[in-house]
C-alpha positions as CSV (number, residue, x, y, z in Angstrom):
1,X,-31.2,5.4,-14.3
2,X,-31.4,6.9,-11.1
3,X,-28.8,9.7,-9.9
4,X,-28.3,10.1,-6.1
5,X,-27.3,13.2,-4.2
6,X,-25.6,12.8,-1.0
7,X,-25.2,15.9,1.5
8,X,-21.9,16.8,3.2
9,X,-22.8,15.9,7.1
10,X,-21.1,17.0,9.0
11,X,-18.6,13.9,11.3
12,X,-16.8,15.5,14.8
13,X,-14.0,14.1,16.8
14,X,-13.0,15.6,20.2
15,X,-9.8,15.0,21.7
16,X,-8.5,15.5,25.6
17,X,-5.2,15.9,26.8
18,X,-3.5,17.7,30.0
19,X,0.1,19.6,30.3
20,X,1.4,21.5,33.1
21,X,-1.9,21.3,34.7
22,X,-3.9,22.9,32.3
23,X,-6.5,20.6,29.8
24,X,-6.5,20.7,26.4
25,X,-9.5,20.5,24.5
26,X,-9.7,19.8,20.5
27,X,-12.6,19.0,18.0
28,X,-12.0,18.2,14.2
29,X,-15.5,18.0,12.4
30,X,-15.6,16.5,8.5
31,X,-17.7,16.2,5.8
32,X,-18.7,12.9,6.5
33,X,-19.8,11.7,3.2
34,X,-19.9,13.5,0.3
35,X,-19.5,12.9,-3.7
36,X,-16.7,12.8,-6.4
37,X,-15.9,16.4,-7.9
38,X,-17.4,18.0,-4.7
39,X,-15.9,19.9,-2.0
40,X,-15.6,18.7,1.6
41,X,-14.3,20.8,4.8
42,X,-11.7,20.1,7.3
43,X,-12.1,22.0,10.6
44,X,-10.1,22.0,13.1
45,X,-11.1,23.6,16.8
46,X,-9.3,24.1,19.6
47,X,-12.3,24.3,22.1
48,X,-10.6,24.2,26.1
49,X,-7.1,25.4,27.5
50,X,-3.9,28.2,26.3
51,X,-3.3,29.0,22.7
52,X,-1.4,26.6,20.8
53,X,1.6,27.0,18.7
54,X,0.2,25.2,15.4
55,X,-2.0,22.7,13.6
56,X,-1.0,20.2,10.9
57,X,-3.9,18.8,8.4
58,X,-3.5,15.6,6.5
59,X,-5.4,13.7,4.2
60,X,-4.1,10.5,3.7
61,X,-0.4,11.1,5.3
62,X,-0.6,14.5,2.9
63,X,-0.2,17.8,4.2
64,X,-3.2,19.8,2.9
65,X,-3.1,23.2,5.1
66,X,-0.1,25.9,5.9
67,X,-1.8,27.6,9.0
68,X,-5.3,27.7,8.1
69,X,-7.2,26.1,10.6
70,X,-10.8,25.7,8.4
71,X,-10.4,24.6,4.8
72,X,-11.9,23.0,1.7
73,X,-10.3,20.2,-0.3
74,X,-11.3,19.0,-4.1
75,X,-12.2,15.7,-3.7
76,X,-11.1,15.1,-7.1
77,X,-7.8,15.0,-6.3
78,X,-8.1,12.2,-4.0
79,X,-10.7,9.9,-6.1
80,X,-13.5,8.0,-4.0
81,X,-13.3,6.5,-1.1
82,X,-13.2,6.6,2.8
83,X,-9.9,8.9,3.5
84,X,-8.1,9.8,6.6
85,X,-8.3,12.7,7.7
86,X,-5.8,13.6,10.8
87,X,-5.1,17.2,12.7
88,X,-1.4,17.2,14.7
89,X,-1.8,20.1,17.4
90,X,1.6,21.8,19.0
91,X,1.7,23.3,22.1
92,X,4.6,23.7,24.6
93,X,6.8,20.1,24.9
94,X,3.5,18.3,23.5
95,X,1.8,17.2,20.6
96,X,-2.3,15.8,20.5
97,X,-3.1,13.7,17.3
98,X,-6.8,13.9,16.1
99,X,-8.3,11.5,13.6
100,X,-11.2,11.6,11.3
101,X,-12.4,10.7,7.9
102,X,-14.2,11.7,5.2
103,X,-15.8,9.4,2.8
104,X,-16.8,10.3,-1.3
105,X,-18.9,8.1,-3.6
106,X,-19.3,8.0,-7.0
107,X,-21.4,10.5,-8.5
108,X,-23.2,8.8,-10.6
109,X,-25.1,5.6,-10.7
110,X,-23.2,2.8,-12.7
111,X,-24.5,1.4,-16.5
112,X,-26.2,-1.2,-16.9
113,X,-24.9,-3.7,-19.9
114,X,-26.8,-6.7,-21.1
115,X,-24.9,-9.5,-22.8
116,X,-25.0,-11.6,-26.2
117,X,-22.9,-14.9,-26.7
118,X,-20.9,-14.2,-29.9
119,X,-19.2,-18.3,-29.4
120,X,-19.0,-21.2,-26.7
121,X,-16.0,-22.4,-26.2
122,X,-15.4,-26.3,-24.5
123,X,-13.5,-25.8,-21.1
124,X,-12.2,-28.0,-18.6
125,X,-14.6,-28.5,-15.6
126,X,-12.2,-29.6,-13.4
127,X,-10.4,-26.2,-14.0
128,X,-11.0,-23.9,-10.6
129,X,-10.2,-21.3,-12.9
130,X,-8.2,-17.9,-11.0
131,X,-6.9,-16.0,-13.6
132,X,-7.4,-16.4,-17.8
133,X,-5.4,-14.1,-20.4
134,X,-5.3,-14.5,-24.6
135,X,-2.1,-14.4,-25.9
136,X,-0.8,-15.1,-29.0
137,X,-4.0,-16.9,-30.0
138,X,-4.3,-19.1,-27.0
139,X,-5.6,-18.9,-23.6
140,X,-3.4,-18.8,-20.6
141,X,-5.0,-20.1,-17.1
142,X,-4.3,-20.9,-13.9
143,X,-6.4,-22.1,-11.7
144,X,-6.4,-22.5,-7.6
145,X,-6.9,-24.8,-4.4
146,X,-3.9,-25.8,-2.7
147,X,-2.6,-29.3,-4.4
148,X,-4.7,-28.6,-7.5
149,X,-3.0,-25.3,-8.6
150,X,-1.9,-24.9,-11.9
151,X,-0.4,-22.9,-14.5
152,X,-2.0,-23.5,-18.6
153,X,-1.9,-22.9,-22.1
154,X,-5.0,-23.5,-23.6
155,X,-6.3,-24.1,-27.3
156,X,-9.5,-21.9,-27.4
157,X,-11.8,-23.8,-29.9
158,X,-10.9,-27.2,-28.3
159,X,-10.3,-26.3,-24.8
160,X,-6.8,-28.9,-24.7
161,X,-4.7,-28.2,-22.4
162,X,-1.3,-28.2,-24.6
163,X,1.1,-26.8,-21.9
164,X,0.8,-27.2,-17.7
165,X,3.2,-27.0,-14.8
166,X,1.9,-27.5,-10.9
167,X,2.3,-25.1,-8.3
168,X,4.3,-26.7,-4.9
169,X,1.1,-28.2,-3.1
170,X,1.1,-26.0,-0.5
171,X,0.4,-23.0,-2.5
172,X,-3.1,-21.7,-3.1
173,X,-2.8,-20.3,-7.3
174,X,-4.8,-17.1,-7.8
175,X,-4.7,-14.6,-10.7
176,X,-1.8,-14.1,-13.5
177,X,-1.0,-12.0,-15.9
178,X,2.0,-12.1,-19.1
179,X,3.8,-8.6,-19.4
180,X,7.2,-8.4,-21.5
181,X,6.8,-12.4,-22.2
182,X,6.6,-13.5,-18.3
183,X,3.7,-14.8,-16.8
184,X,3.2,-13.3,-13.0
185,X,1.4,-16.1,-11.0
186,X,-0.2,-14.8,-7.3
187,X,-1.1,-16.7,-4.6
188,X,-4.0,-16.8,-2.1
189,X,-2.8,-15.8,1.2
190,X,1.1,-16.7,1.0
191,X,1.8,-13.3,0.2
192,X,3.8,-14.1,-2.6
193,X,4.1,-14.0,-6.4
194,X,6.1,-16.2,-8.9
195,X,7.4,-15.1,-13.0
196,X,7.5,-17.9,-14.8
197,X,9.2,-17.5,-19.1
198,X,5.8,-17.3,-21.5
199,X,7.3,-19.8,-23.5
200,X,9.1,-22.4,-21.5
201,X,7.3,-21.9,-18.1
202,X,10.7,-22.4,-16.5
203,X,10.2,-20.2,-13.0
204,X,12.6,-16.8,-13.4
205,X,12.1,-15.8,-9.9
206,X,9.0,-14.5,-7.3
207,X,8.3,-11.2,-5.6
208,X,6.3,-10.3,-1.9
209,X,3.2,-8.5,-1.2
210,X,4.3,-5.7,1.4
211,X,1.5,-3.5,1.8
212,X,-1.7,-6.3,0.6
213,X,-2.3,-9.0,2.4
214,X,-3.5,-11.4,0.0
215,X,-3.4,-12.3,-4.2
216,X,-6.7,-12.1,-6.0
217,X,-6.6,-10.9,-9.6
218,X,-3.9,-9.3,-11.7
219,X,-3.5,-7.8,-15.0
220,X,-1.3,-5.1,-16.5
221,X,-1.2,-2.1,-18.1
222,X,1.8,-0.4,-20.4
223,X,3.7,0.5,-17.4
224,X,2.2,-1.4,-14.0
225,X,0.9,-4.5,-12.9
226,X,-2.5,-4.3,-11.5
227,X,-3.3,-6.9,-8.7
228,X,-6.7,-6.8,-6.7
229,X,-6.5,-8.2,-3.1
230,X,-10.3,-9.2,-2.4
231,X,-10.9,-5.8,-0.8
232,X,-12.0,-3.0,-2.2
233,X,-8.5,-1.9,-3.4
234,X,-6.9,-2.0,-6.8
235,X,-3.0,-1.7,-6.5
236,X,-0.3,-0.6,-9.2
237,X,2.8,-2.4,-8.9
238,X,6.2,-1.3,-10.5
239,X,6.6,-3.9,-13.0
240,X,10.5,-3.6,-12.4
241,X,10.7,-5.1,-8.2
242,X,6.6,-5.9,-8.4
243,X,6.4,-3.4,-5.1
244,X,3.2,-1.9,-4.6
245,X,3.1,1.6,-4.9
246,X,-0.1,2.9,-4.8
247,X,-3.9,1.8,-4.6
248,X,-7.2,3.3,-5.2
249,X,-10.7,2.2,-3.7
250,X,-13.6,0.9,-5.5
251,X,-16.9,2.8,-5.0
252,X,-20.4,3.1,-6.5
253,X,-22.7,6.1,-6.0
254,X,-24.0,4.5,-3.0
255,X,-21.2,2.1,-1.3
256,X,-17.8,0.9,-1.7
257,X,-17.6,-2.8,-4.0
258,X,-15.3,-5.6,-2.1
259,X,-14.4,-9.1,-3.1
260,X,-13.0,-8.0,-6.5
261,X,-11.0,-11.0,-7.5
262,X,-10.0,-11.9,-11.8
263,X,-9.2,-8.5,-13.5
264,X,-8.6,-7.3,-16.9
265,X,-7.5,-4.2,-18.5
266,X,-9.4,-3.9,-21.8
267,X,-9.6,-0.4,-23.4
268,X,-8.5,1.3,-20.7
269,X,-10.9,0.6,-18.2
270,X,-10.7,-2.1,-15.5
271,X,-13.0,-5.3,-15.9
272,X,-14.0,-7.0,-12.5
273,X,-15.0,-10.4,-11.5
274,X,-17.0,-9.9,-7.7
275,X,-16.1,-13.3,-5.8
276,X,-19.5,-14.8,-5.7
277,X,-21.4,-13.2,-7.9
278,X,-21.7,-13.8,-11.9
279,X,-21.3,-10.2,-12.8
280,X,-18.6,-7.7,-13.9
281,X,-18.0,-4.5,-13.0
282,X,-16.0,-2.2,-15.4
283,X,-13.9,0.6,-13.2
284,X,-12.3,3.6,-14.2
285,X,-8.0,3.1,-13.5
286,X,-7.7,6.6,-12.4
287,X,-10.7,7.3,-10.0
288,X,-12.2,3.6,-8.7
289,X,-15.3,4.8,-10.3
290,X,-17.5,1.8,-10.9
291,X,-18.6,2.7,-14.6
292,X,-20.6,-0.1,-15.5
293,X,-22.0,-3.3,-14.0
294,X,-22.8,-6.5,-16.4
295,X,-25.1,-9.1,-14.9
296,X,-24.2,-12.2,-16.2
297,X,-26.0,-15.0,-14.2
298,X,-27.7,-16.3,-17.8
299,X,-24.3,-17.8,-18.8
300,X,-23.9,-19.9,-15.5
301,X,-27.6,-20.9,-15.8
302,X,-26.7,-22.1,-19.6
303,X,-23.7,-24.2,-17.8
304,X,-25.8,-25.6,-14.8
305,X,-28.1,-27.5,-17.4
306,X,-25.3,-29.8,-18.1
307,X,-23.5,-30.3,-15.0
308,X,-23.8,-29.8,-11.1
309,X,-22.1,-26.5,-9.5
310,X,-22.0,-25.7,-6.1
311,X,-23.8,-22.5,-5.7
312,X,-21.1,-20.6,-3.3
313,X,-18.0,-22.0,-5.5
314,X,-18.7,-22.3,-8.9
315,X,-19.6,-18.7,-10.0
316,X,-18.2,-16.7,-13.1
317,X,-14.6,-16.3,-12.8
318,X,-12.1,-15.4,-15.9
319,X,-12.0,-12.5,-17.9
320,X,-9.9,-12.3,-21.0
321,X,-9.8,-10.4,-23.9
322,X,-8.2,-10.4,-28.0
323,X,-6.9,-6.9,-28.3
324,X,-6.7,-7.6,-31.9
325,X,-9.9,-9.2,-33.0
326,X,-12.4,-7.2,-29.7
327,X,-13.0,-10.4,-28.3
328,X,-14.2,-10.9,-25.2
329,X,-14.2,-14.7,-23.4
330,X,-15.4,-15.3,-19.9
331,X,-16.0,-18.5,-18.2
332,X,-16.4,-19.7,-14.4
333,X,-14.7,-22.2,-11.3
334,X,-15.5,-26.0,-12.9
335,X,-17.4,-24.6,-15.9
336,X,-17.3,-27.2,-19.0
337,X,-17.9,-23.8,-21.3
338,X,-15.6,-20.5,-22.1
339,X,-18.2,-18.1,-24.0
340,X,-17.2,-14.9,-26.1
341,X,-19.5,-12.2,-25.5
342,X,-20.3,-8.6,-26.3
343,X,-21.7,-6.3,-23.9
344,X,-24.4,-3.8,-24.7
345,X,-25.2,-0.7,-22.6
346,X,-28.8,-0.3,-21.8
């Protein structure tokens, strides 16, 4: 495994502005990029016209200075990824905004896991699976494309579908998730969210995205749901009005990790599906550390034998997991096969 050290360059913005005459002259210089756990510098420089009256710094909207001018933050306490960094200057009748940012990564590179197949499962190949939870001894799935969208309970050993409902046709179905005995259903790029009864699958009402702009994957744990966008942002909604009230970024040791679509809490660490690829990344909750990184393409070979997949559509997608027994299933978009694997660390 190889660690990599990145060095806190240094990232400067100058700002002009005029009053009364006299021009104004401002520079705030960053740590550009820098690592997890590390300190990185905020200074702010007044470089051309009178004294001013006071600077503001913010990190993210959050006021991190009284009057100091120069300072170090922990970038621990804002966990990886590209943050904003802006200065508010005062002076007489007039204020200058300056904006910067500073970027951390990931200490660390991520583990590598291998895979074994514990069980293969039959699935439904015409499933475009989106989201997949166990429950109760059965699978729950819904899968996506508007006018094929649907909502599942599945028998696991035989792969019949013994419960279904459509979503309205002109709704694309994404992830889902069952917390307190609902199932929360997103869509694609509606913006929207529906709770449907675990039981019955009667609809009990729907919810908005209003900071996100699109469903991806979702899962949930004891207090929040977890939804992914197909960004690199993880959000935590209240489980009580499904607002969104926070999100953190996803970042290796070398670069930020988009297109994170199905999710699944499973011991405390978030499992990722990355649109298009046949891997999974496993994330830690509280810092959008990438952990772990499971390759995976072996299982979609095994499922390509049989059958014809496009190669841009059909990839691994659907992560579920038996708290109970420590089972672990995965399958993909149209494959005829759910397998339970374990992951080993190398």
């Amino acid at each position: 495994m190889r660690i990599y050290t990145y060095f806190a360059l240094a990232l400067s913005v100058i700002a002009v502005t005029s009053c009364n005459s006299s021009e104004y002259k401002f520079k705030l210089d960053t740590s550009k990029k820098t690592t997890l756990g590390q300190k990185a510098s905020i200074k702010f420089e007044q470089v051309a016209g009178q004294k001013i009256d006071s600077v503001q710094l913010f990190i993210n909207k959050k006021r991190v200075n009284k009057t100091q001018t120069n300072i170090e933050i922990n970038t621990a306490d804002f966990g990886v990824g590209k943050h904003s960094v802006t200065a508010l200057a005062f002076y007489p009748h007039k204020s200058t905004k300056i904006t910067n940012s500073i970027e951390v990564l990931a200490k660390n590179a991520p583990n590598v896991y291998s895979y074994k197949i514990v069980n293969t499962y039959p699935h439904d190949k015409n499933a475009y699976t989106q989201g997949l939870e166990f429950k109760n001894g059965f699978l729950y799935e819904t899968t996506g494309r508007r006018g094929e969208s649907s909502l599942r309970k599945v028998a696991l050993k035989t792969g019949e579908v013994l419960q279904k409902i459509d979503l309205d046709k002109k709704y694309f179905g994404e992830g889902m998730t069952i917390f307190n005995q609902k199932i929360y259903w997103l869509t694609w790029q509606a913006r929207k969210g529906f709770i449907y009864d675990l039981e019955t699958f009667k609809q009990l009402g729907e919810f908005k995205y209003e900071n996100s702009n699109q469903g991806w994957g979702l899962t949930h744990n004891n207090t929040e749901l977890i939804k992914s966008d197909g960004t690199n942002k993880i959000w935590f909604l209240n489980t009580d009005n499904q607002q969104e009230k926070r999100s953190i970024q996803v970042y290796t040791n070398k670069y930020s990790v988009d297109n994170l679509n199905e999710i699944e809490l499973i011991n405390g660490k978030i499992y990722a599906n990355k649109w298009q690829q046949n891997s999974i990344l496993i994330i830690n909750p509280e810092t959008g550390v990438v952990e772990g990184v499971a390759n995976l393409n072996g299982l979609r070979d095994i499922v390509a034998k049989n059958q014809t997949l496009d190669p841009n559509d059909d990839v691994l997608n659907g992560i579920a997991f038996d708290t109970e027994n420590n089972r672990l299933f995965v399958t993909g978009k149209h494959w005829d096969k759910l397998f339970e694997i374990e992951l080993i660390k190398q």
